[in-house]
Phi, psi and omega in degrees: 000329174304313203300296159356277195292015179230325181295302209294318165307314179276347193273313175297349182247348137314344203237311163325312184281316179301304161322299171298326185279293187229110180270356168274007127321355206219000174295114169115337179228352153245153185322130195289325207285329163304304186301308192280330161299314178275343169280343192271007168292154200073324180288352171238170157308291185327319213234015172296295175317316158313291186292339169290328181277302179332311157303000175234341161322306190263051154264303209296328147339302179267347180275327200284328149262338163303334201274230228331013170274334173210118196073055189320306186292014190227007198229026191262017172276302171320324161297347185256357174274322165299007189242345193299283180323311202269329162318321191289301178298321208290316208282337183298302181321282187308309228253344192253149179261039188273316240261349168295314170251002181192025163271157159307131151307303226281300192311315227258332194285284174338305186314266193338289199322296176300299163340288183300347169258354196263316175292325169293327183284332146342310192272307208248027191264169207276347188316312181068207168328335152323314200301309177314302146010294201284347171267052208255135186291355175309315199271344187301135168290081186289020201247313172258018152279298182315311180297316184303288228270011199239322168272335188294010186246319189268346175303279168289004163281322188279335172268009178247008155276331206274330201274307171315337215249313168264034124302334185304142175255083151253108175280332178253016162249099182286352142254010177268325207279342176262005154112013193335310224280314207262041163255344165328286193326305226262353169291319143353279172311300186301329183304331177272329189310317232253005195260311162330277183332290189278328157307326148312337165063055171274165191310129180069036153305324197284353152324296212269000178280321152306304173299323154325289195304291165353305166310306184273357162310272213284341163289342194270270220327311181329296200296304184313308182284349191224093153275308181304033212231148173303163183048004174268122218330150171274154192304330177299319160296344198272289195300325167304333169304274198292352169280323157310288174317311167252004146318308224274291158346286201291320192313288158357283187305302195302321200294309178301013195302094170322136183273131191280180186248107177015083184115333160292000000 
């Protein structure tokens, strides 16, 4: 049944990414307003910043199961790094009014899905009671805890302006109507849960040390090639994003590093 919810996850999030690359494939079998929704991705400038972190949302996901295909129990920080995106949109969902009364369904419906399944193989991992084990503050690195709790201020300060800015009732802002601000927020969150997450060091962290770093990398780079695209970082964030990001990496490396043994 683990194997079941992570194929069955990753095959639903495959089929997702296939919408957006050819969304006339899906004419006649999904909601025309979805289908005309997933073709307008990508087509602005305006909505590049938007639509790319949206599209980075679902990595720590997909890599966080894929990585479970093999050796899972060597692998549980990545399952648990795959539940990170869709916790963050769940908690963006509650704090914001967007998504009750004028949000698309098909996203809030997705989120759940992919959650509830990224969460049953969570439940069904082979670790069994190991799993909890392994997030024993014992195994923590403080070095890259300090960097996460250094970033966690400008993170999450960026995802509760963002998280205001959609609650907010602007009806002539179509990215408040597609809820653009609150994938901001959760790109915000996820970075830190999965920054958290590898700083604890449970079996397969340097995955999720990557996919941190990474993450505030490719949002500092992002910002940097499209400024003029909504929500994007001012050039000083953008490079303190990626000097973070990629700090954060090395530090990773150096703690995983073999410790050599005396006399060797």
């Amino acid at each position: 049944m683990f194997v079941v919810a992570v194929l069955a996850s990753l095959a639903l999030l495959g089929l997702n990414g296939l919408l957006v690359v050819r969304p006339s494939l899906f004419d006649g079998i999904l909601n025309p307003n979805v289908v005309a929704g997933a073709a307008s991705h990508f087509g602005s400038l305006d909505h590049r910043v938007h639509d790319v972190t949206f599209g980075l949302l679902y990595g720590p996901g997909i890599v966080g199961l894929a990585a479970q295909l093999r050796s899972p129990r060597r692998s549980v920080a990545a399952q648990v790094m795959a539940l990170a995106p869709w916790a963050a949109l769940g908690v963006v969902f509650l704090l914001t009014n967007y998504w009750l009364p004028f949000g698309t369904k098909f996203q809030m419906y997705a989120t759940a899905v992919y959650g509830g399944l990224t969460l049953s193989a969570l439940l069904l991992h082979p670790a069994g009671r190991d799993l909890l084990a392994a997030l024993r503050p014992s195994r923590a690195c403080r070095p890259m805890l300090l960097m996460v709790a250094v970033a966690a201020a400008p993170l999450l300060g960026f995802a509760a302006v963002n998280v205001a800015v959609q609650r907010q009732v602007a009806r002539g802002d179509i990215h408040w109507q597609v809820g653009h601000y609150g994938f901001m927020a959760a790109i915000g969150i996820t970075i830190v849960a999965v920054g958290v997450l590898a700083g604890l060091r449970p079996p397969g962290w340097r995955l999720s040390a990557w996919t941190a770093g990474g993450l505030a990398a490719l949002l500092g780079a992002l910002s940097l090639v499209y400024p003029e695209s909504v929500s994007s970082l001012s050039p000083a964030w953008s490079l303190a994003a990626i000097a973070w990001g990629a700090g954060f990496v090395a530090v990773g490396e150096k703690v995983g590093l073999p410790r050599s043994r005396p006399g060797s």
